[in-house]
C-alpha atoms as one frame of an Amber mdcrd trajectory, in Angstrom:
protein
 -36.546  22.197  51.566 -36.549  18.369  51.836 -34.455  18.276  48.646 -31.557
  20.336  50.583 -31.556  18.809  53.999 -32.020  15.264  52.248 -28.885  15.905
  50.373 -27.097  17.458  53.223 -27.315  14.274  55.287 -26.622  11.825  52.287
 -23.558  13.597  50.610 -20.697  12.875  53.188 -22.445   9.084  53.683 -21.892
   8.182  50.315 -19.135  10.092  49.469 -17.195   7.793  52.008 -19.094   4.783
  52.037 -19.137   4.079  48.294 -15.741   6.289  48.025 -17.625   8.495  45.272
 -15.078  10.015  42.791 -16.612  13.350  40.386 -14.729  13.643  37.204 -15.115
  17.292  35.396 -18.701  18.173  37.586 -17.185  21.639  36.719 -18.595  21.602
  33.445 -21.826  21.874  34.054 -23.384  25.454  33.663 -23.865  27.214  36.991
 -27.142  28.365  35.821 -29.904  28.178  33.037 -31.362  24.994  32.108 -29.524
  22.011  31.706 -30.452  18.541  30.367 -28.396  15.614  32.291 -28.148  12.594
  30.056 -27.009   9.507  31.337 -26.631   5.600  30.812 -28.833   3.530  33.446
 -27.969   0.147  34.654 -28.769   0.130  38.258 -32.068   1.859  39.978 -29.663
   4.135  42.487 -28.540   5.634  39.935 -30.462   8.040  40.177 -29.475   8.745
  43.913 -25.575   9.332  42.597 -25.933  11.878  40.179 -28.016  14.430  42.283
 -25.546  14.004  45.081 -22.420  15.300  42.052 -24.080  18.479  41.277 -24.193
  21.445  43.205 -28.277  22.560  41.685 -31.105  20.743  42.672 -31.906  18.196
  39.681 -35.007  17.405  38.775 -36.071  13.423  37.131 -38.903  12.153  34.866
 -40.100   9.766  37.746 -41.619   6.717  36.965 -45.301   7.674  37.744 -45.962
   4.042  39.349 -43.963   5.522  42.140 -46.694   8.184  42.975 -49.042   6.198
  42.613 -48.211   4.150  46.102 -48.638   6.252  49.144 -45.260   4.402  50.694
 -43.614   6.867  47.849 -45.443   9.164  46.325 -44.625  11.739  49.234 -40.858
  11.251  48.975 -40.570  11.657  45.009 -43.546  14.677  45.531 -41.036  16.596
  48.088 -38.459  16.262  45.519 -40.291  17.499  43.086 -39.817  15.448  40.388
 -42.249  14.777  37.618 -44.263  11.654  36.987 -44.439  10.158  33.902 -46.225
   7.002  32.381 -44.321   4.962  29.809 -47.490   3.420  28.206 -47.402   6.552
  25.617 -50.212   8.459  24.989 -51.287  12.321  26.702 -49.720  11.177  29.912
 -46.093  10.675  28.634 -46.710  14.079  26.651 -47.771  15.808  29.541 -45.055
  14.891  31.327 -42.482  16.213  28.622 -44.128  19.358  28.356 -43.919  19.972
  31.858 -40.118  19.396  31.593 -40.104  21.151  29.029 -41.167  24.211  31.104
 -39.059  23.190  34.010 -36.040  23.849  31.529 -37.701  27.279  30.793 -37.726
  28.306  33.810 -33.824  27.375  34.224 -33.861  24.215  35.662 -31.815  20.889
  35.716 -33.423  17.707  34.223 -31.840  14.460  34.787 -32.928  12.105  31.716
 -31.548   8.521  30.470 -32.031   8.421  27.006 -32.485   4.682  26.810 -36.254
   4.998  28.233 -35.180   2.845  30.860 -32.992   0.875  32.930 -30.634  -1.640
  30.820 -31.018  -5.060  31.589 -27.362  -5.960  30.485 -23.761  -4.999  30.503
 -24.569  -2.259  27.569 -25.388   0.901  26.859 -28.356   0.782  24.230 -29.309
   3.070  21.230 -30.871   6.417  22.650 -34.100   7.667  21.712 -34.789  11.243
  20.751 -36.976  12.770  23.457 -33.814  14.800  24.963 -32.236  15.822  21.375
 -35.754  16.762  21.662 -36.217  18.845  24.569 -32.638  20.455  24.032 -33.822
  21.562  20.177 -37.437  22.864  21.781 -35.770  24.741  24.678 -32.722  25.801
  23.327 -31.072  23.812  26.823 -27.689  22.149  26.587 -27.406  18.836  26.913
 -24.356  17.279  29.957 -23.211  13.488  28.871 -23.045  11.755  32.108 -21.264
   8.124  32.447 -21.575   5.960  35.482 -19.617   3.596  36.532 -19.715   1.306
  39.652 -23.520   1.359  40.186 -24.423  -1.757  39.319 -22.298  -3.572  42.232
 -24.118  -1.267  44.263 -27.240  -2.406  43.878 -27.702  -5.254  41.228 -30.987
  -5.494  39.659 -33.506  -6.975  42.175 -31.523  -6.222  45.064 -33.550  -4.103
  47.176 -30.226  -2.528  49.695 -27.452  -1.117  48.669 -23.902  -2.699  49.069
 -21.476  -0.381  50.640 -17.853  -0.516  49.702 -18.089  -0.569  46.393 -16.732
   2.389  44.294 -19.534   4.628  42.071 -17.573   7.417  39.738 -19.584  10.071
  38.212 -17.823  11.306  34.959 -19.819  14.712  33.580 -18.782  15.409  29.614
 -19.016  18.986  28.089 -22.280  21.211  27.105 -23.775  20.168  24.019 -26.521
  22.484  22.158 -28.920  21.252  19.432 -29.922  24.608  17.226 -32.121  25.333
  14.134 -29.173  25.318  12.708 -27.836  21.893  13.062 -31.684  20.958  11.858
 -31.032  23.190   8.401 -27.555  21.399   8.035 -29.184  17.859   8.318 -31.602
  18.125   5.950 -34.780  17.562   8.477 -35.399  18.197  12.314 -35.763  13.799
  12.019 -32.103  13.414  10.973 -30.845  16.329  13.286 -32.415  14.254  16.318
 -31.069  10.988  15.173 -27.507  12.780  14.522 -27.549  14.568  18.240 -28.844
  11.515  19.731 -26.393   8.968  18.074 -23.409  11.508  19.182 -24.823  11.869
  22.641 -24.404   8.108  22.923 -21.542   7.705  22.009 -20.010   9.931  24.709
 -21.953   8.101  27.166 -20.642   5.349  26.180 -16.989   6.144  26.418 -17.887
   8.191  29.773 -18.870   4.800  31.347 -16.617   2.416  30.020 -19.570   0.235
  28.361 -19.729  -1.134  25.345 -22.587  -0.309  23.003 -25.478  -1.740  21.414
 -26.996  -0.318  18.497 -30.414  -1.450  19.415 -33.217  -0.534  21.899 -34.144
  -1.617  25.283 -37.267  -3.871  25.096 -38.904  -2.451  27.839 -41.182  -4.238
  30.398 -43.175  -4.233  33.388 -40.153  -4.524  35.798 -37.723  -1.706  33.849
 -37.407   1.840  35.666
């Protein structure tokens, strides 16, 4: 698979070029679904965290990226799964059909933002993965990154070697039916999960936090 061989050739490149360092990668569940949940301040970000884990992980892709032919074949061959951020059928399609990707045992990569932050901070989450974890029953993996950023600023288009990325993986999280009963309503139980999750992604990276959402905008991913 292109996934595999893609990954092959990459690994020892970055591993050495950006001197990658993993910090507790062994947490993650060896099997079943998983829900990856990390803070996003730099567009290879997403390149990082695929390269820390031994199973193939699958994103919520941007769906302007399959929509250019330049693209569309690389993120296709990945499979990863488009999704429009106007709202709407699209943006529920999309969840549903991560939804089922976590059914059938997968590994979904997420940023609970909605999109890339524009600033130094990590911003209040939104509830789509305390979401996905509650409809699926999948745990949810805090991830913290650290170093992108120098790696590839926002609007650089290459990435600057020699600069140090570390990917820092927290424990397993679970959102049941019973954290829902203890909160009073599945609204406060997703606000409550969500809040939490944060909050570990924010000490995982070393960022401070916002309590507010990203504004997003045309140029966001």
């Amino acid at each position: 698979m292109l996934y595999w061989s893609i990954k092959t050739v990459l690994s020892p490149i970055f591993f050495i070029v950006f001197r990658m360092k993993v910090a507790r990668a062994s947490a993650l569940p060896r099997r079943g679904p998983v829900i990856l949940a990390a803070n996003h301040q730099s567009f290879c970000d997403s390149l990082f965290i695929p390269l820390c884990v031994a199973r193939k992980v699958t994103y919520l892709a941007k769906a302007e990226y399959f929509d250019d032919k330049r693209t569309s074949w690389f993120f296709r061959a990945l499979g990863q799964i488009p999704i429009r951020r106007g709202g709407g059928d699209e943006s529920r399609r999309a969840l549903e059909t991560a939804a089922e990707a976590l059914v059938g045992g997968k590994v979904i990569a997420l940023y609970p933002e909605g999109t890339r932050s524009p600033d130094e901070f990590v911003h209040r989450g939104r509830t789509g993965v305390a979401r996905l974890a509650l409809e699926t029953g999948a745990p949810v993996v805090a991830v913290g990154l650290l170093g992108t950023t120098k790696v590839q600023p926002v609007g650089a288009r290459l990435l600057r070697p020699f600069r140090p990325v570390e990917v820092r993986f927290g424990e397993p999280r679970w959102l049941t039916s019973e954290d829902v009963a203890a909160a009073g309503d599945e609204h406060r139980a997703l606000r409550a999960f969500t809040d939490a999750l944060m909050a570990e992604i924010t000490e995982l990276s070393e960022r401070p936090y916002v309590d507010e959402y990203i504004v997003k905008n045309a140029d966001s991913s």
